[in-house]
BAFI-3210 file (N, C-alpha, C; in Angstrom, 3 decimals, decimal comma, padded with zeros to 6 digits):
// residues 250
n [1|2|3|4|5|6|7|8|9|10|11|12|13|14|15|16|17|18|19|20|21|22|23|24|25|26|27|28|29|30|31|32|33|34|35|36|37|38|39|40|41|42|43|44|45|46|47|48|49|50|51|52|53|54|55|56|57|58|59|60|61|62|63|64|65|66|67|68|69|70|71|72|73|74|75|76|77|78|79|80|81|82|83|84|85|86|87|88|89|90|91|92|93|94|95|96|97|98|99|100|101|102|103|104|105|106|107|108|109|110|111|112|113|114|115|116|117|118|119|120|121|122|123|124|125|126|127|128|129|130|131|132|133|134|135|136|137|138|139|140|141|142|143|144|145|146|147|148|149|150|151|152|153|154|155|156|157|158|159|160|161|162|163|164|165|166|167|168|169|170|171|172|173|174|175|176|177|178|179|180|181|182|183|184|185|186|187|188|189|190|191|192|193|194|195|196|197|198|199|200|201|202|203|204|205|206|207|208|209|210|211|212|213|214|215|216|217|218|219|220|221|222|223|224|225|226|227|228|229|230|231|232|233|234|235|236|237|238|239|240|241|242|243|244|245|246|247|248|249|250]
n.u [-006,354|-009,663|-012,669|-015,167|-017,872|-018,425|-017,667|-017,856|-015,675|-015,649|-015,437|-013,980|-015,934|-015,971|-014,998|-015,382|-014,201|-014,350|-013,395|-010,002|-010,124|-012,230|-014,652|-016,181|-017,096|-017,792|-018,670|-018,800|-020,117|-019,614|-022,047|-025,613|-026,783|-028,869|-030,728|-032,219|-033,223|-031,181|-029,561|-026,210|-023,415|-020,376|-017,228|-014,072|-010,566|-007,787|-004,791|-002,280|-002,653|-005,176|-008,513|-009,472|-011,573|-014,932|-018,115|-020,110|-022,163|-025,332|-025,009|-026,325|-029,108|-031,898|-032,604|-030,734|-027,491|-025,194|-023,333|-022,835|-020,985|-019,557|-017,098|-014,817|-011,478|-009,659|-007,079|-004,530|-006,245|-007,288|-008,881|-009,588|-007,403|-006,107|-008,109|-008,232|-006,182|-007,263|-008,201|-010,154|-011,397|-010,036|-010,086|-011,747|-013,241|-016,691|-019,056|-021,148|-024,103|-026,298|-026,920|-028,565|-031,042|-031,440|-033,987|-035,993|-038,310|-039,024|-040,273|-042,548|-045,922|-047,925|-046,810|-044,541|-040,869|-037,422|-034,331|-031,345|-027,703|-023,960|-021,392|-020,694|-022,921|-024,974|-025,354|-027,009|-029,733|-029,551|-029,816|-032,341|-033,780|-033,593|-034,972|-037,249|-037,930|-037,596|-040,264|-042,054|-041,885|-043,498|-045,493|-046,375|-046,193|-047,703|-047,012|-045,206|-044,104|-040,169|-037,183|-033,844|-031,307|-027,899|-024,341|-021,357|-017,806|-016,619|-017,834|-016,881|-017,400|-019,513|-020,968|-022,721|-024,372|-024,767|-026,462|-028,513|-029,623|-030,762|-032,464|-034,233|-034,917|-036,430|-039,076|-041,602|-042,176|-039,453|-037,103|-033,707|-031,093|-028,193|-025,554|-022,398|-019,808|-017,729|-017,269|-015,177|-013,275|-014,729|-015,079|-016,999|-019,121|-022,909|-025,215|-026,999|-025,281|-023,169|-022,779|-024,688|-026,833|-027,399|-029,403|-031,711|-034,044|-034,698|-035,937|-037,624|-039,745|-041,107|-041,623|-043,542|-043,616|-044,012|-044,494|-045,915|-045,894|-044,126|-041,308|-038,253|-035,162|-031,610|-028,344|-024,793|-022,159|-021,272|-021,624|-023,278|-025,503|-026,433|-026,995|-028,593|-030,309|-031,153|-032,486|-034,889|-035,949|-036,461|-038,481|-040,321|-040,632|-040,438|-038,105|-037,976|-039,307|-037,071|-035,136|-031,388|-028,277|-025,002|-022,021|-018,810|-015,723|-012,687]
n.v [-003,186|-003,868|-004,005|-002,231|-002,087|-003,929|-006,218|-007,892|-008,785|-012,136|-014,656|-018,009|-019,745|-022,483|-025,675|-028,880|-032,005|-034,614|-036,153|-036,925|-034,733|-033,214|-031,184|-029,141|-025,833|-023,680|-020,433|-016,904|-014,004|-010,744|-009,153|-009,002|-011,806|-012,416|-015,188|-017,797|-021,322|-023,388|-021,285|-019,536|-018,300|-016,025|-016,674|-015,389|-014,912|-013,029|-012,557|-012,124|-009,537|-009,555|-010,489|-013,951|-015,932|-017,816|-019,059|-021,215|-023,141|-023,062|-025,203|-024,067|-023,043|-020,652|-019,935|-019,926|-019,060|-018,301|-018,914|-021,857|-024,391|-026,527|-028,038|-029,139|-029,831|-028,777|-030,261|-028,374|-026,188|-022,933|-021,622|-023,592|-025,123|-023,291|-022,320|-024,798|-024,581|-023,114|-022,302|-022,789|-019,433|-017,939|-015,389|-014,588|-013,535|-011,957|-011,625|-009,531|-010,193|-012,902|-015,300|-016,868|-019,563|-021,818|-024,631|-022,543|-022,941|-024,928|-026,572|-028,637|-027,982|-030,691|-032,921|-035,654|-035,705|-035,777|-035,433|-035,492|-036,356|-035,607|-035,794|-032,835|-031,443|-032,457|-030,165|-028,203|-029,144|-029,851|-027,394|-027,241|-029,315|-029,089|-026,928|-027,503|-029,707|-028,265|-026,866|-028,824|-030,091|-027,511|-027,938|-026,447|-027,115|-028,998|-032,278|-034,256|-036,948|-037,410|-038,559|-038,409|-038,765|-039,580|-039,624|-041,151|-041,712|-043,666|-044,183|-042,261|-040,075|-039,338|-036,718|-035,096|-037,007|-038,784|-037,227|-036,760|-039,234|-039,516|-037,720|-038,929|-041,045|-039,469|-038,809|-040,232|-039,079|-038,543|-039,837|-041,718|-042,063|-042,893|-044,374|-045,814|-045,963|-047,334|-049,946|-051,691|-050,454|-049,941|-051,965|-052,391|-051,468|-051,574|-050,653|-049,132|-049,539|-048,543|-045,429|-042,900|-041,874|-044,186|-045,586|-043,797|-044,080|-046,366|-045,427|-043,355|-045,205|-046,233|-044,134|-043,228|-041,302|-039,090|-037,190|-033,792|-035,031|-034,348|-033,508|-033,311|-032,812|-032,205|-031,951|-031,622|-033,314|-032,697|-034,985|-036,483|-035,369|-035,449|-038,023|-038,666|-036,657|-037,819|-039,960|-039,702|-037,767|-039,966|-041,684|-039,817|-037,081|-033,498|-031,087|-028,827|-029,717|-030,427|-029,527|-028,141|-028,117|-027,483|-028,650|-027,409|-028,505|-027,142]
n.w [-021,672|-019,778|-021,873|-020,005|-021,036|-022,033|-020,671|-017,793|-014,222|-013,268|-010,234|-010,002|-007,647|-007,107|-008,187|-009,830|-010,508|-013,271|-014,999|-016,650|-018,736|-018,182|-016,214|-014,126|-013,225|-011,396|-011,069|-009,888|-010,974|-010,940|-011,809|-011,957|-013,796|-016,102|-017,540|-019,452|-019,449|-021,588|-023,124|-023,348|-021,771|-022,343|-021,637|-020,743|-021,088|-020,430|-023,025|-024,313|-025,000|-026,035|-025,018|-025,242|-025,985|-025,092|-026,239|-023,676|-022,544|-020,399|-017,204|-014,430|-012,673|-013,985|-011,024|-009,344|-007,903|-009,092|-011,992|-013,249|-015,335|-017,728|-018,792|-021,265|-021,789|-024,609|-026,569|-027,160|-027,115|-027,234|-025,362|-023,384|-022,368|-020,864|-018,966|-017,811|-015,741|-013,814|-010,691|-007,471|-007,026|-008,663|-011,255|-014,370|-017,114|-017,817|-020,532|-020,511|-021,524|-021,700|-024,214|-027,172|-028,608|-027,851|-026,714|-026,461|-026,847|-024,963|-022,453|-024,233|-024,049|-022,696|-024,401|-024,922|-024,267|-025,451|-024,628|-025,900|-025,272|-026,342|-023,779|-022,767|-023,344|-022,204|-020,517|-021,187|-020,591|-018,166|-016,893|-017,727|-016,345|-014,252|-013,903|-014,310|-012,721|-009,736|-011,066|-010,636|-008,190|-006,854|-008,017|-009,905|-012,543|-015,348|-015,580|-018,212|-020,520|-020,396|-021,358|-021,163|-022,777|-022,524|-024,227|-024,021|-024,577|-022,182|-019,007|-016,605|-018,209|-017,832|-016,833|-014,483|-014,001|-011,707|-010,638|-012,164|-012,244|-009,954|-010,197|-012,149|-010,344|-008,196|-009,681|-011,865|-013,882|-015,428|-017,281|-017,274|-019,127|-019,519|-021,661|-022,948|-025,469|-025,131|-024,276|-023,494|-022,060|-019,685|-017,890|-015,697|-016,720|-016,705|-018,581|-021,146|-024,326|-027,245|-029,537|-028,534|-030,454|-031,335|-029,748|-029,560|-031,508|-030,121|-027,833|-029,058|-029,871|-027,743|-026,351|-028,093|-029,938|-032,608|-035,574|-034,898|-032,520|-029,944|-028,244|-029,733|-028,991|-029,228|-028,624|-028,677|-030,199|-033,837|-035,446|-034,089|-034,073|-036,650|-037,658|-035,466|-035,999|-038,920|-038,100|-036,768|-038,670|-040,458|-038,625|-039,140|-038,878|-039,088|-040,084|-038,723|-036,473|-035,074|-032,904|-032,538|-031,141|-031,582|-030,472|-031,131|-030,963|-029,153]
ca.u [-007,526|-010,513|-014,023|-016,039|-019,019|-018,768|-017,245|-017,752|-015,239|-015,998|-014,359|-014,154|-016,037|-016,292|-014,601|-015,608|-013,696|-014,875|-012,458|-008,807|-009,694|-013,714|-014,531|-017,562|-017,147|-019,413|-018,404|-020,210|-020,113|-019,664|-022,745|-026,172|-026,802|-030,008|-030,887|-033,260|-032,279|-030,834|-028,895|-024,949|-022,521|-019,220|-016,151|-012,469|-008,760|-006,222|-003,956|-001,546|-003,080|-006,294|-009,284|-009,777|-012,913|-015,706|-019,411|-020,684|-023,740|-025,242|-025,625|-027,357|-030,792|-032,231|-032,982|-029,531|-026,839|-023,888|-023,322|-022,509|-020,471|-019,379|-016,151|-013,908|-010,454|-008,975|-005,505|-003,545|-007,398|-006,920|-009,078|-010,027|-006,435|-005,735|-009,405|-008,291|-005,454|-008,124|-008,816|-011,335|-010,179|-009,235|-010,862|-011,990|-013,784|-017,719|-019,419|-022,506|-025,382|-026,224|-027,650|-028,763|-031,926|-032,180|-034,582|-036,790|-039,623|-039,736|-040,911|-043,690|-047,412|-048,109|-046,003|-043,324|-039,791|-036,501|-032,650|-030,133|-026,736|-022,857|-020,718|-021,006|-023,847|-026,128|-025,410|-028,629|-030,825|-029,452|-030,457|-033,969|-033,914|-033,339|-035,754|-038,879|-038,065|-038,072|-041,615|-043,096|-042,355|-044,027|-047,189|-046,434|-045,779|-048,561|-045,320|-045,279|-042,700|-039,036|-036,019|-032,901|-029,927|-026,674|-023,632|-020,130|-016,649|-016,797|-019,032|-016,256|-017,336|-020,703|-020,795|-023,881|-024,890|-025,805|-027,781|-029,685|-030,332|-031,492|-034,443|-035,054|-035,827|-037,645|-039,761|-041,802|-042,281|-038,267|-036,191|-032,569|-029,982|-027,086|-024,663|-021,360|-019,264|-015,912|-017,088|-013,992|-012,297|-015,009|-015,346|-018,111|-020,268|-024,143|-026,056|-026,894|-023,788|-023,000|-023,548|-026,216|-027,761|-027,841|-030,773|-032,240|-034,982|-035,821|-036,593|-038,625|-040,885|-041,153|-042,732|-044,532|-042,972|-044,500|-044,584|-046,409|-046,221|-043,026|-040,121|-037,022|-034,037|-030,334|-027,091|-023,254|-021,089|-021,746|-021,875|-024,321|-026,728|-026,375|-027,234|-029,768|-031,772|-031,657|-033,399|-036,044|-036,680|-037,150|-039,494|-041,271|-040,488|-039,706|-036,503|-038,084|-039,533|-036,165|-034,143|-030,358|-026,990|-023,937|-020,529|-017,586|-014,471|-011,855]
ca.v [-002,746|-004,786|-002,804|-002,196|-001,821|-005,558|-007,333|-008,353|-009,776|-013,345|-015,200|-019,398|-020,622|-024,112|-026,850|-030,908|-032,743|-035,951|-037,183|-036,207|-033,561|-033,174|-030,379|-028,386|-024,443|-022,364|-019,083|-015,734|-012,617|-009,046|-008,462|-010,617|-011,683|-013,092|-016,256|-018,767|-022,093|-022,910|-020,174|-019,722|-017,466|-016,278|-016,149|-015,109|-014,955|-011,971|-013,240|-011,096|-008,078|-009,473|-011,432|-015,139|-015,421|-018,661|-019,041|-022,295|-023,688|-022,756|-025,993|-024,095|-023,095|-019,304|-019,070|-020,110|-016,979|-018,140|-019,408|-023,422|-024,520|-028,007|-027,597|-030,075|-029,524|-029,352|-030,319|-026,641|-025,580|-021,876|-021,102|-024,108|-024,841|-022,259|-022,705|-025,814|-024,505|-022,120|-023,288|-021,629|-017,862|-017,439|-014,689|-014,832|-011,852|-012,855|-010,794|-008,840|-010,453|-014,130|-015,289|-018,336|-019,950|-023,631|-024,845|-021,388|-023,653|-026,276|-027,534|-028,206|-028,600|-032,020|-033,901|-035,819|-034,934|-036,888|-034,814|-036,232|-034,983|-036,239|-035,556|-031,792|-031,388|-032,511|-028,800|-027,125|-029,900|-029,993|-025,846|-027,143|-030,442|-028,443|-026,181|-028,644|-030,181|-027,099|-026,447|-029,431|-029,697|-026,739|-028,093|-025,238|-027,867|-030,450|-033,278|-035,077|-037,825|-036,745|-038,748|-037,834|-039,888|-039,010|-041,086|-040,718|-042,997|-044,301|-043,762|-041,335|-038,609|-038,786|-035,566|-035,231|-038,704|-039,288|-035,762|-037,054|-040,714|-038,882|-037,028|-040,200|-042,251|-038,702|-038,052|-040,548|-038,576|-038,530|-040,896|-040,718|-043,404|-042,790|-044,865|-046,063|-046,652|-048,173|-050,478|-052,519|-049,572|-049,765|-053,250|-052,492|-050,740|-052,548|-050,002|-049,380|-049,807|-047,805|-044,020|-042,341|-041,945|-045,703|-046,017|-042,812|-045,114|-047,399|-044,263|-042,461|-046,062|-046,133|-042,557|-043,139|-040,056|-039,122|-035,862|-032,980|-035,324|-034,978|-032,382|-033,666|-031,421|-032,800|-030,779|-031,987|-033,427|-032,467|-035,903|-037,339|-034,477|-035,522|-039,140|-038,510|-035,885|-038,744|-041,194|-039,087|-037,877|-041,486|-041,947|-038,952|-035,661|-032,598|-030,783|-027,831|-030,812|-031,055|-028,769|-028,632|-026,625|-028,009|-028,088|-027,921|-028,523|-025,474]
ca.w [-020,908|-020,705|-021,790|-019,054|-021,329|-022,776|-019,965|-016,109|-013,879|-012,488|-009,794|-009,326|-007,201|-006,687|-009,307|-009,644|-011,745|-013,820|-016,052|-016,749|-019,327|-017,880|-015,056|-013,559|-012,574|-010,738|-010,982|-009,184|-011,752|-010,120|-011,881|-012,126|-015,238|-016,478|-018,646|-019,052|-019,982|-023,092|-023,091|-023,337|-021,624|-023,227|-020,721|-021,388|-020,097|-021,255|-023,400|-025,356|-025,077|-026,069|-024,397|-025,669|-025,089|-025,854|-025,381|-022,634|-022,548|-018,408|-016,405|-013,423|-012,956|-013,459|-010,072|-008,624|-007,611|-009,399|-012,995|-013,680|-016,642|-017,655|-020,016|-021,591|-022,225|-025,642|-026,608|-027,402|-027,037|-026,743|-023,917|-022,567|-021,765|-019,609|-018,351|-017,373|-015,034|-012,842|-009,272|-006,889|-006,088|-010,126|-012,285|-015,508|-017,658|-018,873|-021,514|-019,728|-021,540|-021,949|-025,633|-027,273|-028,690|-027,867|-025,845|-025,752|-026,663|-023,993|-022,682|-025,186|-023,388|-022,785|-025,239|-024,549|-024,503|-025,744|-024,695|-026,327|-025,386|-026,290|-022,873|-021,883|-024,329|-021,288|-019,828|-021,064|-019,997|-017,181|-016,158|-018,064|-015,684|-012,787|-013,563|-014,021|-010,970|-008,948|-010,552|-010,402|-006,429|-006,435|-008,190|-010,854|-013,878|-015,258|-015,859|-019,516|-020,087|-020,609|-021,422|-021,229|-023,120|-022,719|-024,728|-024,023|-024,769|-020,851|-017,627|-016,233|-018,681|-018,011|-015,685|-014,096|-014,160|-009,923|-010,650|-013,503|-011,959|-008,310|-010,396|-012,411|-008,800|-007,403|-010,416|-012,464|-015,418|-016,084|-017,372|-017,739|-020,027|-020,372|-022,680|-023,691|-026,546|-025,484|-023,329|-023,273|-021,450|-018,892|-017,588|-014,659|-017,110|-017,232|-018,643|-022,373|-025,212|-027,913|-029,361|-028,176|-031,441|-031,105|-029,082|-030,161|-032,088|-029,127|-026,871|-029,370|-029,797|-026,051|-026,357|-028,819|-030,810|-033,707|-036,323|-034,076|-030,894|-029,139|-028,247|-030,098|-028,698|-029,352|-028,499|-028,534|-031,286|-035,111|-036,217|-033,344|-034,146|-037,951|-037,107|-034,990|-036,819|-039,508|-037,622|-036,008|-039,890|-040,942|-038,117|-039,553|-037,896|-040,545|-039,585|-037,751|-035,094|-034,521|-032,632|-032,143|-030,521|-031,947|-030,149|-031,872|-030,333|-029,443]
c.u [-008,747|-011,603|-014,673|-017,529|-019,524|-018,933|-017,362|-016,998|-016,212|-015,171|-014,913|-014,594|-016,000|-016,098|-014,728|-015,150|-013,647|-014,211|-010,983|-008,976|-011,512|-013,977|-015,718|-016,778|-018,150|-018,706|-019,405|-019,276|-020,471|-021,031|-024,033|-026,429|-028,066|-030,009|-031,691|-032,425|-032,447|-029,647|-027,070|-024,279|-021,021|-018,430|-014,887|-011,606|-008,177|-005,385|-003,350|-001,936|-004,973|-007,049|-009,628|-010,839|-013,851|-017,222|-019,489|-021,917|-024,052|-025,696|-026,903|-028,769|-030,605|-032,117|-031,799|-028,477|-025,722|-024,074|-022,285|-022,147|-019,564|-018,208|-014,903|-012,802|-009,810|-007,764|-005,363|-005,282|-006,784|-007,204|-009,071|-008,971|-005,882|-006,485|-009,016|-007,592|-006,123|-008,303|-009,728|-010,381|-010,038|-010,256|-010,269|-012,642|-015,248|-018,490|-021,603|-024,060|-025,097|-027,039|-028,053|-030,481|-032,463|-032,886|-035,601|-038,128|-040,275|-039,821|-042,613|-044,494|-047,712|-047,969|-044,830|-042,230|-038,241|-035,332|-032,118|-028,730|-025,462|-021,944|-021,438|-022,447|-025,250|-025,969|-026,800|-029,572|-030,455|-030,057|-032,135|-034,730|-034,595|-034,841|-037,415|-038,954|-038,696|-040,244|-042,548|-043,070|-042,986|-045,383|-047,173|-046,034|-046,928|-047,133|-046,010|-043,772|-041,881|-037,839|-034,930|-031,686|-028,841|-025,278|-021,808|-018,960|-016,904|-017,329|-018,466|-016,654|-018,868|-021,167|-023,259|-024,892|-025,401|-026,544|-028,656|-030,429|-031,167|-033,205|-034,898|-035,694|-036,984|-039,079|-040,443|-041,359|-040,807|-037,726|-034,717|-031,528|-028,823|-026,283|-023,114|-020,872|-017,978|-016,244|-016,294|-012,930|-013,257|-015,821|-016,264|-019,513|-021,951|-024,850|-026,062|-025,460|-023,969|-023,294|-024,749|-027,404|-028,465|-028,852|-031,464|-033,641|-035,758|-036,934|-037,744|-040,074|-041,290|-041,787|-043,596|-044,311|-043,454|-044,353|-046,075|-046,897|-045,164|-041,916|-038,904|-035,517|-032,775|-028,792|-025,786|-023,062|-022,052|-022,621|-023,353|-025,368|-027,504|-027,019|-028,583|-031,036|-032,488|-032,597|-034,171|-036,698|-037,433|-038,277|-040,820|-041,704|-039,680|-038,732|-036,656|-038,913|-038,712|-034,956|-032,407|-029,093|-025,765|-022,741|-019,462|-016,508|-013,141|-011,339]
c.v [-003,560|-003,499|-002,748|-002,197|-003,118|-006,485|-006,934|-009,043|-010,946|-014,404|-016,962|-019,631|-021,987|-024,767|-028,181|-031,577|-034,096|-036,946|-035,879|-034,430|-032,487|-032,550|-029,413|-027,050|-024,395|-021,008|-017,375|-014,094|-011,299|-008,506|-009,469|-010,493|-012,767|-013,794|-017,348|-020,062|-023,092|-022,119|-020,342|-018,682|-017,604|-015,783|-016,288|-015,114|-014,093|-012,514|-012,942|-010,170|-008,203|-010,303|-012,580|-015,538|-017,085|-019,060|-020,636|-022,346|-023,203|-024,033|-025,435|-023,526|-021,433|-018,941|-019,312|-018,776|-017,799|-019,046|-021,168|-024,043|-025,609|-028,073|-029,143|-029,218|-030,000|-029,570|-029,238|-026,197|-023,657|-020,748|-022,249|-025,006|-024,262|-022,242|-023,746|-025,992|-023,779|-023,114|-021,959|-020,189|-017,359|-016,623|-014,721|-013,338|-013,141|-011,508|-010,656|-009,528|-011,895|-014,501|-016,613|-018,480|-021,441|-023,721|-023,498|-022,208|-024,692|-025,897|-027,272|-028,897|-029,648|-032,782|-034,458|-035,470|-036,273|-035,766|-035,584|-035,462|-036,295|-035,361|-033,751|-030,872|-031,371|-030,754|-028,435|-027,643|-030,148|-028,331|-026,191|-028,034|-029,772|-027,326|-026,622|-029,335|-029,123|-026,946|-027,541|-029,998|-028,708|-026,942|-026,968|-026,197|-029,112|-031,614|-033,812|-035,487|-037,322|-037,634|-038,310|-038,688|-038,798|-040,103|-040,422|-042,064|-044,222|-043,242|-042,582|-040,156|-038,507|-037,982|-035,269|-036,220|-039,044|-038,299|-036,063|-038,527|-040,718|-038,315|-038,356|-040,943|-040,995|-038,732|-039,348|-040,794|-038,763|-039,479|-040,784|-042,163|-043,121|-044,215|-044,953|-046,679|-047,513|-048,870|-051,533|-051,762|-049,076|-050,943|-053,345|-051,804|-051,899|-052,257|-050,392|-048,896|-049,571|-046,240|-044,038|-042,364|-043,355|-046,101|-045,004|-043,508|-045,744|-046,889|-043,723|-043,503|-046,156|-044,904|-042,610|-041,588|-040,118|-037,470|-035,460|-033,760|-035,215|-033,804|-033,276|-032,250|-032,384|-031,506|-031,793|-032,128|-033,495|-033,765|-037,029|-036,779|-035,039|-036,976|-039,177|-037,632|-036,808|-039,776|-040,934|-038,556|-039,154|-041,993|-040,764|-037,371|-035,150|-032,016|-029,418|-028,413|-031,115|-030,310|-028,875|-027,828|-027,898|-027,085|-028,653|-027,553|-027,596|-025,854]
c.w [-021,295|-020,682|-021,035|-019,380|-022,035|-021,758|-018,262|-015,702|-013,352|-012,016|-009,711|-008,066|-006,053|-008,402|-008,926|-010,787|-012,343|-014,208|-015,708|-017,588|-019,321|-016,032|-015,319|-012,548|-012,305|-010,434|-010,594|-010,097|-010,730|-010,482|-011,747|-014,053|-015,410|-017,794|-018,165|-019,760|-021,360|-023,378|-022,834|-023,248|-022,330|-021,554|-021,628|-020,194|-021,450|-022,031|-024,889|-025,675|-026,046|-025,109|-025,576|-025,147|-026,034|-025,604|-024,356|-022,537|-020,855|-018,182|-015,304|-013,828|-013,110|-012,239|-009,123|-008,668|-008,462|-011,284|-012,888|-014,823|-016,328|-018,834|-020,420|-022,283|-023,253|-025,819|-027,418|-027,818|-026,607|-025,683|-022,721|-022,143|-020,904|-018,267|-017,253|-015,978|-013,871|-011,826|-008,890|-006,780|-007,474|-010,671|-013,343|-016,016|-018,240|-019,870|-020,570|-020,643|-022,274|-023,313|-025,977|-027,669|-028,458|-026,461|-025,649|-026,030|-026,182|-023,177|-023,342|-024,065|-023,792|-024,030|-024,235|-024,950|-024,613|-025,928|-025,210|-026,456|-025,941|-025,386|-022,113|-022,610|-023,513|-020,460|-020,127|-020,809|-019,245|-016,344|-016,141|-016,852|-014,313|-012,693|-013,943|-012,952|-009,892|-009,369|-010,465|-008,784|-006,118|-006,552|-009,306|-012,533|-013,896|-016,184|-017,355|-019,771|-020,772|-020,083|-021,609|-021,934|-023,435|-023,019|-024,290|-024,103|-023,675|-019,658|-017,051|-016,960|-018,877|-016,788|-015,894|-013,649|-012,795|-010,292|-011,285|-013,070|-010,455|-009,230|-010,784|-011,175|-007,905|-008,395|-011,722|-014,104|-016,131|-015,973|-018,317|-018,127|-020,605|-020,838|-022,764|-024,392|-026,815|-024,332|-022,348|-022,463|-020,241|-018,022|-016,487|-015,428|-017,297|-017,911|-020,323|-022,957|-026,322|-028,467|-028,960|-029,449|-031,618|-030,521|-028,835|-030,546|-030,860|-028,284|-027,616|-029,575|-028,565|-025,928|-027,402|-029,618|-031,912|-034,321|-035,662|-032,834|-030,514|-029,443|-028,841|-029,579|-028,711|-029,473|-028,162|-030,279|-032,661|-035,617|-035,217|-033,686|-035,574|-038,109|-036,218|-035,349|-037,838|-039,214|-037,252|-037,815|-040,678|-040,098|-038,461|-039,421|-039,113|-039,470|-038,542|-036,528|-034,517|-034,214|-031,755|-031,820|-030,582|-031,082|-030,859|-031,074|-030,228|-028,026]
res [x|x|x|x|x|x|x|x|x|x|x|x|x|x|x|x|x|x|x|x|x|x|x|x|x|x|x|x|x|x|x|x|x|x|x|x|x|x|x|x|x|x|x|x|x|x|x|x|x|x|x|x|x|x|x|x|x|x|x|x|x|x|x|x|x|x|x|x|x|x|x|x|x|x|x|x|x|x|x|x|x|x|x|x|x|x|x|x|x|x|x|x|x|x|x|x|x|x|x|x|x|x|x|x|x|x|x|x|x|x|x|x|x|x|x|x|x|x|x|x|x|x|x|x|x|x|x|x|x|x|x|x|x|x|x|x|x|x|x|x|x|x|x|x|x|x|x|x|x|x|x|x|x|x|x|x|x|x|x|x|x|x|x|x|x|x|x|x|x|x|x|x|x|x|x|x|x|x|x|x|x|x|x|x|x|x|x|x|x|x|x|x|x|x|x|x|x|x|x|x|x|x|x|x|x|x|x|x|x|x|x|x|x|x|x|x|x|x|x|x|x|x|x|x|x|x|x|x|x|x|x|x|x|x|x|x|x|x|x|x|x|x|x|x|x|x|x|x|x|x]
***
């Protein structure tokens, strides 16, 4: 039995799939569920008489009706295996309230801003993306500059990537770089080459980043975060200038 007092069904959707083991849900919950972004829902699948259950970062925006989640599939991953087998029409179980602290303090007032994600890592700047756009077509946002770098093996797993290079050409203020590191396994690539943390440095001289000028926010893999907090410390930023949502792999 599932609890009715934890959990909401939620059905698929709409799925887009990137790479072999790289895929985009949108799923519409029986109930609504409120979150700002930042923020990370937990979904599950039954499985042996319990729910397997894992939190997700939200791609979409607050003000969108359905929830948006950007998931990579692990090998004998224990949800995101099964996850992986869902088409539209499939229910899932999500846990009635959404949680999370990254990002509750951006965007900071006129500073600039530097994302740094590794692959699905760009999810919560992508709800934040979405939702500075929206207000600055409205005239409801005074804009301050905001890069975005996102690094991944090859170009195929950089999900989101026409979405993120459409605001860059609407929107001055944003600028968006993504990266790769195997570029021998992606022989049309032109763009910039190697981790992300890798040109971490160039971006923050280009902003002119400094200790109490500049949003530092970084989310994906342990070791990019670890790497990149380093180099933003050496440029001078103490460790609470520098906020971060680690994914670890499951």
């Amino acid at each position: 039995m599932i609890d009715s007092e934890k959990y909401a069904s939620a059905t698929v959707t709409a799925r887009r799939d990137f790479a072999p083991d790289l895929w985009v849900i949108r799923i519409k919950p029986e109930i609504e569920l409120a979150f700002r972004p930042g923020q990370y829902v937990t979904i599950g699948l039954p499985r042996d008489g319990r729910i397997v259950e894992r939190p997700y970062s939200i791609c979409s925006a607050p003000t969108e009706p359905e929830i948006e989640l950007f998931i990579e599939r692990v090998p004998e991953g224990e949800l995101s295996k099964p996850l992986f087998e869902l088409g539209v029409g499939a229910e899932m179980v999500v846990r009635k309230r959404t949680k999370g602290l990254f990002l509750r303090d951006a965007p900071v007032e006129a500073q600039p801003h530097m994302f740094v994600a590794t692959v699905t890592g760009i999810a919560p700047f992508v709800s934040l993306l979405r939702t500075l756009a929206d207000r600055a077509r409205a005239g409801e946002w005074s804009p301050a500059p905001v890069v975005a770098l996102q690094g991944a093996s090859r170009s195929e797993e950089l999900g989101y990537a026409d979405e993120m290079t459409q605001l860059d050409a609407e929107f001055p203020w944003f600028t968006y770089v993504p990266t790769v590191s195997r570029p021998w396994d992606d022989p049309g690539w032109t763009g910039e080459l190697g981790r992300v943390e890798d040109v971490v440095r160039k971006y923050a001289d280009e902003l002119q980043m400094r200790t109490g000028y500049g949003g530092v926010f970084l989310c994906g893999h342990p070791g990019m975060i670890a790497n990149a907090r380093g180099i933003m410390k050496r440029r001078g930023f103490n460790d609470k200038e520098i906020r971060e949502e680690q994914y670890w792999p499951d």
